[in-house]
mmCIF file of the C-alpha atoms, coordinates in Angstrom:
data_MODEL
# 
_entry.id   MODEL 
# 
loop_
_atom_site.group_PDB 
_atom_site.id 
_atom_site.type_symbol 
_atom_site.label_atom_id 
_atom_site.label_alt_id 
_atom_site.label_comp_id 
_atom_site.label_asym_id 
_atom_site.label_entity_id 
_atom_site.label_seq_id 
_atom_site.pdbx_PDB_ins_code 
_atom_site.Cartn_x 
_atom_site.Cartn_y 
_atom_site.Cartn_z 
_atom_site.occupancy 
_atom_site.B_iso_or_equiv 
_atom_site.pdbx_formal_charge 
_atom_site.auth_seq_id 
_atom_site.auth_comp_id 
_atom_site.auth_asym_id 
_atom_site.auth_atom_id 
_atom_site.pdbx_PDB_model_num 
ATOM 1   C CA . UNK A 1 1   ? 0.000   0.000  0.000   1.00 0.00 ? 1   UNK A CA 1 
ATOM 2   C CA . UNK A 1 2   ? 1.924   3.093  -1.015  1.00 0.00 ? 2   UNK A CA 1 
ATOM 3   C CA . UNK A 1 3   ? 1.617   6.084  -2.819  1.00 0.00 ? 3   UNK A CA 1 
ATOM 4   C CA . UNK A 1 4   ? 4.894   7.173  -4.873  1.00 0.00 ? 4   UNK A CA 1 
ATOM 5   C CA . UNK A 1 5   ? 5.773   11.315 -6.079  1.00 0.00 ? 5   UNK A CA 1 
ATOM 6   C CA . UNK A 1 6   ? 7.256   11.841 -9.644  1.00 0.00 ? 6   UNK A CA 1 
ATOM 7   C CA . UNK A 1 7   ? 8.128   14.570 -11.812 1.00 0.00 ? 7   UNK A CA 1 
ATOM 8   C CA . UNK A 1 8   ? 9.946   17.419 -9.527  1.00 0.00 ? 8   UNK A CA 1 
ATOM 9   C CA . UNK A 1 9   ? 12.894  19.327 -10.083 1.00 0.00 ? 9   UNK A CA 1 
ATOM 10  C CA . UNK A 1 10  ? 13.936  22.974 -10.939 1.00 0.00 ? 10  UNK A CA 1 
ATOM 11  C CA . UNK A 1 11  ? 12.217  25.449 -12.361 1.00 0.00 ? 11  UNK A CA 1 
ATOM 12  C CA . UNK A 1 12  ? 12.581  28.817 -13.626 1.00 0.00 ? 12  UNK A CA 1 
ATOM 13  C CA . UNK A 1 13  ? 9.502   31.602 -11.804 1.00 0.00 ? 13  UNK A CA 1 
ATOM 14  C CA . UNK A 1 14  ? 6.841   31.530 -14.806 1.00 0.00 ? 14  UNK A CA 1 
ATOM 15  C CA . UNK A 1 15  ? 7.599   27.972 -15.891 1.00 0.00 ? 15  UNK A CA 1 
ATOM 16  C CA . UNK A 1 16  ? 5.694   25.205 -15.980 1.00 0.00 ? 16  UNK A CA 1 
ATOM 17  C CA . UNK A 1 17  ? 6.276   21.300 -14.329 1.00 0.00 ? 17  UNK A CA 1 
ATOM 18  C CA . UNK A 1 18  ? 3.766   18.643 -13.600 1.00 0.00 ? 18  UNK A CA 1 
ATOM 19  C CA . UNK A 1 19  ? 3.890   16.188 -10.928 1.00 0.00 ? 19  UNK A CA 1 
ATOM 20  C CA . UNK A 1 20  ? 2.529   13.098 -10.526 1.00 0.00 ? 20  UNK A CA 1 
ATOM 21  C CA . UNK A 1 21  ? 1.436   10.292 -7.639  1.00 0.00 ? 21  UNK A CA 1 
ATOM 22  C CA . UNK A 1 22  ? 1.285   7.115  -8.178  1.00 0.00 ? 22  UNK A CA 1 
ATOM 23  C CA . UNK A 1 23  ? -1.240  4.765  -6.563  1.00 0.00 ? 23  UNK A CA 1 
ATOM 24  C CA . UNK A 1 24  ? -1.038  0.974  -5.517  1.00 0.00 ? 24  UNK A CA 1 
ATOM 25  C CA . UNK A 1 25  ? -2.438  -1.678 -3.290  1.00 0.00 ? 25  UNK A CA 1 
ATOM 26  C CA . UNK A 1 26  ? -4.922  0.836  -2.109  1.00 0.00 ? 26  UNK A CA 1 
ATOM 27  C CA . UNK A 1 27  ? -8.746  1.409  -3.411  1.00 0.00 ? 27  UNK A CA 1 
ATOM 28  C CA . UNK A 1 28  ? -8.039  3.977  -5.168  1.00 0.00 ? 28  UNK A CA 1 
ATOM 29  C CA . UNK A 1 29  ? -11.301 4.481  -7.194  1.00 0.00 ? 29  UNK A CA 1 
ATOM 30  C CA . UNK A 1 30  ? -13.290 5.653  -3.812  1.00 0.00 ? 30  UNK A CA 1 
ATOM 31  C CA . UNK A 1 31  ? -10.576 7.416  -2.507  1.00 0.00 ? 31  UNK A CA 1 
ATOM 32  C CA . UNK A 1 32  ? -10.093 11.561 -2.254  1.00 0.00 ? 32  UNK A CA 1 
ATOM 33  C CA . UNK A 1 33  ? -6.554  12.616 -2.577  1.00 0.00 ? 33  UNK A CA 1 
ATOM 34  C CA . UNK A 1 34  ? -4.833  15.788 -1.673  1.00 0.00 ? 34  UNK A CA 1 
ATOM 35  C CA . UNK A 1 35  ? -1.472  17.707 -3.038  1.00 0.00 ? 35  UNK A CA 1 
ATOM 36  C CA . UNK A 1 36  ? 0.400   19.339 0.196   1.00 0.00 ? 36  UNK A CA 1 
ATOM 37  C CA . UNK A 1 37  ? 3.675   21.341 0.447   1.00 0.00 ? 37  UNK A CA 1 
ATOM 38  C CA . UNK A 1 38  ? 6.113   21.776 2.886   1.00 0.00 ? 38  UNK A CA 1 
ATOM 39  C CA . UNK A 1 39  ? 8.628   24.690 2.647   1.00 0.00 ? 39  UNK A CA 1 
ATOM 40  C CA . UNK A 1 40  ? 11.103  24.962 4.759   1.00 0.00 ? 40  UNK A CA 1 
ATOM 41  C CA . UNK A 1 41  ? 10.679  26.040 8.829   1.00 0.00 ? 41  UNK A CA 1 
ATOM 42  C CA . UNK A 1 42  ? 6.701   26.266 7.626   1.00 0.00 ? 42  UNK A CA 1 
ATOM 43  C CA . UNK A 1 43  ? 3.810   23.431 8.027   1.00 0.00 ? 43  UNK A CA 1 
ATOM 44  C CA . UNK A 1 44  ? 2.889   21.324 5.484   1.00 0.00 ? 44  UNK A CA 1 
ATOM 45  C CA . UNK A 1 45  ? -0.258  22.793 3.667   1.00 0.00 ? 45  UNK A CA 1 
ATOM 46  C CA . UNK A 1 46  ? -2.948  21.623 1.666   1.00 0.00 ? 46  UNK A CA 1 
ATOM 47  C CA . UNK A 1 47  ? -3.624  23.345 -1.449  1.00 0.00 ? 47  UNK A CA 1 
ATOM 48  C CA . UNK A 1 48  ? -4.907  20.894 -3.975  1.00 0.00 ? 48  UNK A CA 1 
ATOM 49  C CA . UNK A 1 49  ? -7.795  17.885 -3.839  1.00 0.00 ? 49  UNK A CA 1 
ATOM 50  C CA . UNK A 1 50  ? -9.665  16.140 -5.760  1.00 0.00 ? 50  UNK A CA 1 
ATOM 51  C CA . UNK A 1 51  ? -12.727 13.741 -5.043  1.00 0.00 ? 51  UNK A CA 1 
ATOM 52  C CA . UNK A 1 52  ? -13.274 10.272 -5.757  1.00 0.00 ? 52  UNK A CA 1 
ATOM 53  C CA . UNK A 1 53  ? -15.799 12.360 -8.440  1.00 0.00 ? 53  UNK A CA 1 
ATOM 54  C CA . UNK A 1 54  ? -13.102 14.640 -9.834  1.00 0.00 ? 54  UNK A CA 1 
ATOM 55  C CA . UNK A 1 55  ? -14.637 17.306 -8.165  1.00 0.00 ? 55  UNK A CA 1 
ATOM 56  C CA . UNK A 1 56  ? -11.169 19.756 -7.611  1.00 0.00 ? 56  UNK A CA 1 
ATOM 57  C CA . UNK A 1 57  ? -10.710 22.495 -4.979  1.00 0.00 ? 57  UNK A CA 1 
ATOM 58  C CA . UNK A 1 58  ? -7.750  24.566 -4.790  1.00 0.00 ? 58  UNK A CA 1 
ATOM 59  C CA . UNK A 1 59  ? -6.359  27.188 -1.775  1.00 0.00 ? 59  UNK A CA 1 
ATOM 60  C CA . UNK A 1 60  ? -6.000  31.310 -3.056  1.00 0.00 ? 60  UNK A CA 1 
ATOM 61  C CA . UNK A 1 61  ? -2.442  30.707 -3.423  1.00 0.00 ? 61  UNK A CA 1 
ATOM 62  C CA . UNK A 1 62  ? -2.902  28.321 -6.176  1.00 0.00 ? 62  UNK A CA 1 
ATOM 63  C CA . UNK A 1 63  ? -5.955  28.864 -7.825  1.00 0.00 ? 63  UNK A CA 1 
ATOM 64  C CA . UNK A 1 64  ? -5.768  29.781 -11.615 1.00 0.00 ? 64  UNK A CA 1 
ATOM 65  C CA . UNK A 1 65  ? -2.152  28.099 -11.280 1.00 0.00 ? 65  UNK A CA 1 
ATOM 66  C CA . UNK A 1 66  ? -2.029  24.897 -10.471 1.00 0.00 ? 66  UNK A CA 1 
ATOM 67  C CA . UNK A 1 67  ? -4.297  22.209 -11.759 1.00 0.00 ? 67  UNK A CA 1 
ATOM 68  C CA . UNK A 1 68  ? -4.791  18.587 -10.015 1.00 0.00 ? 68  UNK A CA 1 
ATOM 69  C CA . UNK A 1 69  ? -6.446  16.154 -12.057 1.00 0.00 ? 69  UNK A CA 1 
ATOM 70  C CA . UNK A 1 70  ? -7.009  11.796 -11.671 1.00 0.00 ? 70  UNK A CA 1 
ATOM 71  C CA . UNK A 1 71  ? -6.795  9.114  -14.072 1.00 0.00 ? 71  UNK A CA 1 
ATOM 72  C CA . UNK A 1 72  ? -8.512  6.250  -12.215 1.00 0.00 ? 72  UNK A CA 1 
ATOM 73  C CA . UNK A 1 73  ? -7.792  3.558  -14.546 1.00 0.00 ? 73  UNK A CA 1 
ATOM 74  C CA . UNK A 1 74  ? -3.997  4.062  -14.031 1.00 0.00 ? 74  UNK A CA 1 
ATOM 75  C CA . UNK A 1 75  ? -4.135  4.609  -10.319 1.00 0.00 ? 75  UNK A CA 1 
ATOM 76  C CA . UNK A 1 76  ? -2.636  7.851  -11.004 1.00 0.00 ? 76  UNK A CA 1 
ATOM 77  C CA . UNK A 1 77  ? -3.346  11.692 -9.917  1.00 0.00 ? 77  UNK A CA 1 
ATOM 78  C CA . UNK A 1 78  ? -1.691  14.977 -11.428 1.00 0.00 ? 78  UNK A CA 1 
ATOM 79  C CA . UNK A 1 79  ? -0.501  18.428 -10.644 1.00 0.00 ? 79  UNK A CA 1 
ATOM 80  C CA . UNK A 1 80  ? -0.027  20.936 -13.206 1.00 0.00 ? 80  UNK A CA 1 
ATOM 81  C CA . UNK A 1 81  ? 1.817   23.678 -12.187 1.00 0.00 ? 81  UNK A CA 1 
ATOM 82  C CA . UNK A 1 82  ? 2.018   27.133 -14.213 1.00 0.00 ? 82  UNK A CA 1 
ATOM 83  C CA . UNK A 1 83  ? 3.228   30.282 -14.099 1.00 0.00 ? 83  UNK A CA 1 
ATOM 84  C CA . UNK A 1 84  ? 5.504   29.063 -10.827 1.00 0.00 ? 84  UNK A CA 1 
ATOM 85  C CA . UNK A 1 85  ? 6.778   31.404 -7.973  1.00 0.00 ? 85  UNK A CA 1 
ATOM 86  C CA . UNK A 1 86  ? 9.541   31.244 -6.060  1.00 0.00 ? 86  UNK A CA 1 
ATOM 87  C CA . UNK A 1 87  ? 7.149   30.458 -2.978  1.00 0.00 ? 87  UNK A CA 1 
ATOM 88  C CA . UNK A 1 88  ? 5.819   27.561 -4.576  1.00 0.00 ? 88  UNK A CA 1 
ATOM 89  C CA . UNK A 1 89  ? 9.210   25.667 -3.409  1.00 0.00 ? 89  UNK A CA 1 
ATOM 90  C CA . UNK A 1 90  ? 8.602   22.687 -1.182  1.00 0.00 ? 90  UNK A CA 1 
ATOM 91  C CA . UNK A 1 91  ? 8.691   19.700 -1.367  1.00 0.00 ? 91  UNK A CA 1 
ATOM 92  C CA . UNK A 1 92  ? 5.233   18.635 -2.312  1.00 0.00 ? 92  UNK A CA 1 
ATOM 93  C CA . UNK A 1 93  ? 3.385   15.295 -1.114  1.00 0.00 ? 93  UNK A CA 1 
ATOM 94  C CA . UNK A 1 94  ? 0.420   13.278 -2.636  1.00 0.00 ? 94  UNK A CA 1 
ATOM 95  C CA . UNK A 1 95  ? -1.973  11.800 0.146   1.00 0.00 ? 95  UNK A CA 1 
ATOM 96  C CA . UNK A 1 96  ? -5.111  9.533  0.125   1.00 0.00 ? 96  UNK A CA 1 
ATOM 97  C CA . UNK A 1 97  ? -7.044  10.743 2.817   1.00 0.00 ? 97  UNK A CA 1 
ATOM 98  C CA . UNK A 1 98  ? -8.900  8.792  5.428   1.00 0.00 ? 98  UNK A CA 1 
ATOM 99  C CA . UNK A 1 99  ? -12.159 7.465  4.833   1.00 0.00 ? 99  UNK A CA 1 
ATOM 100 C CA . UNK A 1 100 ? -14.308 6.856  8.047   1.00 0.00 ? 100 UNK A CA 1 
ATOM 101 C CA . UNK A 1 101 ? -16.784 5.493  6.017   1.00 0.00 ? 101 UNK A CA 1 
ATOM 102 C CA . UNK A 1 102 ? -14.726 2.976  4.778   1.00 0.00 ? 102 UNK A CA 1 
ATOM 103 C CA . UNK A 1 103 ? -12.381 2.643  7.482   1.00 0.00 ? 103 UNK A CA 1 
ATOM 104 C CA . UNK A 1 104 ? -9.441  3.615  5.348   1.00 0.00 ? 104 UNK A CA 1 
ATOM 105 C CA . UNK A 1 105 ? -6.514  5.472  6.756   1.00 0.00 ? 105 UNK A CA 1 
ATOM 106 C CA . UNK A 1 106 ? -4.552  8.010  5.553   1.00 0.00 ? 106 UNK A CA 1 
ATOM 107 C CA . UNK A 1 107 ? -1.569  7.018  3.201   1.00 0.00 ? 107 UNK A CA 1 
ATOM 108 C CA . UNK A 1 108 ? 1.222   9.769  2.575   1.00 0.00 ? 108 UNK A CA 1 
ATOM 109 C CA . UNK A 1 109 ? 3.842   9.450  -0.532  1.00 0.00 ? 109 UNK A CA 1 
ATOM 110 C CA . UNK A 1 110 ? 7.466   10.412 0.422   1.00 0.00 ? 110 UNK A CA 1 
ATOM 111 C CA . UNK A 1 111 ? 7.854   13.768 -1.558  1.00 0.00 ? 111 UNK A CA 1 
ATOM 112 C CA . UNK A 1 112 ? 9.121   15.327 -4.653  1.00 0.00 ? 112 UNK A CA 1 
ATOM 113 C CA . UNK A 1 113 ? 10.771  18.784 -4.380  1.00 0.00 ? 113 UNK A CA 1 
ATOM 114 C CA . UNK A 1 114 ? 10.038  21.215 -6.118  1.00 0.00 ? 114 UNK A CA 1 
ATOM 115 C CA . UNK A 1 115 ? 12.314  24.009 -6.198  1.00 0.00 ? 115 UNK A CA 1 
ATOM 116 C CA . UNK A 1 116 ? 11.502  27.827 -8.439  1.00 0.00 ? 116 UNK A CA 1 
ATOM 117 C CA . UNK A 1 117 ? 14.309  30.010 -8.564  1.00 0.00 ? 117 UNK A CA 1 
ATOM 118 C CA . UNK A 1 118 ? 13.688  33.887 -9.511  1.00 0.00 ? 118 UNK A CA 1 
# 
């Protein structure tokens, strides 16, 4: 049961990159996921999800810039990110959240950094 970050690296501010997270062992299919970031000395955030219905919702500091997105038949979720800032560097983690209906527990991936220089 895992979850597994792809696609960081380093990026110019106004460039583009897109992440990915891989799913397995989990049921995926009925599961919501979220994108958080961690910058350094500051909290991990969450500023990304999508439903188990693709329904998307994004925090102000991404909206219009970032774009999440799910390809259930590949087990496999996306983050878009355009137009970049340097305060978009973190390292940035994929996560199925719990499901108390289901009984499922929350299932972090172990990061991808992403780092925007100005």
């Amino acid at each position: 049961v895992q979850l597994m970050e792809s696609g960081g690296g380093l990026l110019q501010a106004a460039g583009s990159l897109r992440t990915s997270c891989a799913a397995s062992g989990i049921n995926f299919n009925i599961r919501h996921i979220g994108w958080y970031r961690q910058a350094p000395g500051k909290q991990r955030e969450l500023f990304a999800d999508i439903t188990s219905a693709g329904t998307t919702n994004y925090a102000d500091s991404v909206k219009g810039r970032f774009t999440i997105s799910r390809e259930n038949a590949k087990n496999m979720v996306y983050l878009q990110l355009n137009s970049v800032k340097p305060e978009d560097t973190a390292v940035y983690y994929c996560n199925a959240e719990k499901s108390p209906f289901y009984g499922l527990p929350s299932i972090w991936g172990q990061g991808t950094q992403v780092t925007v220089s100005s």
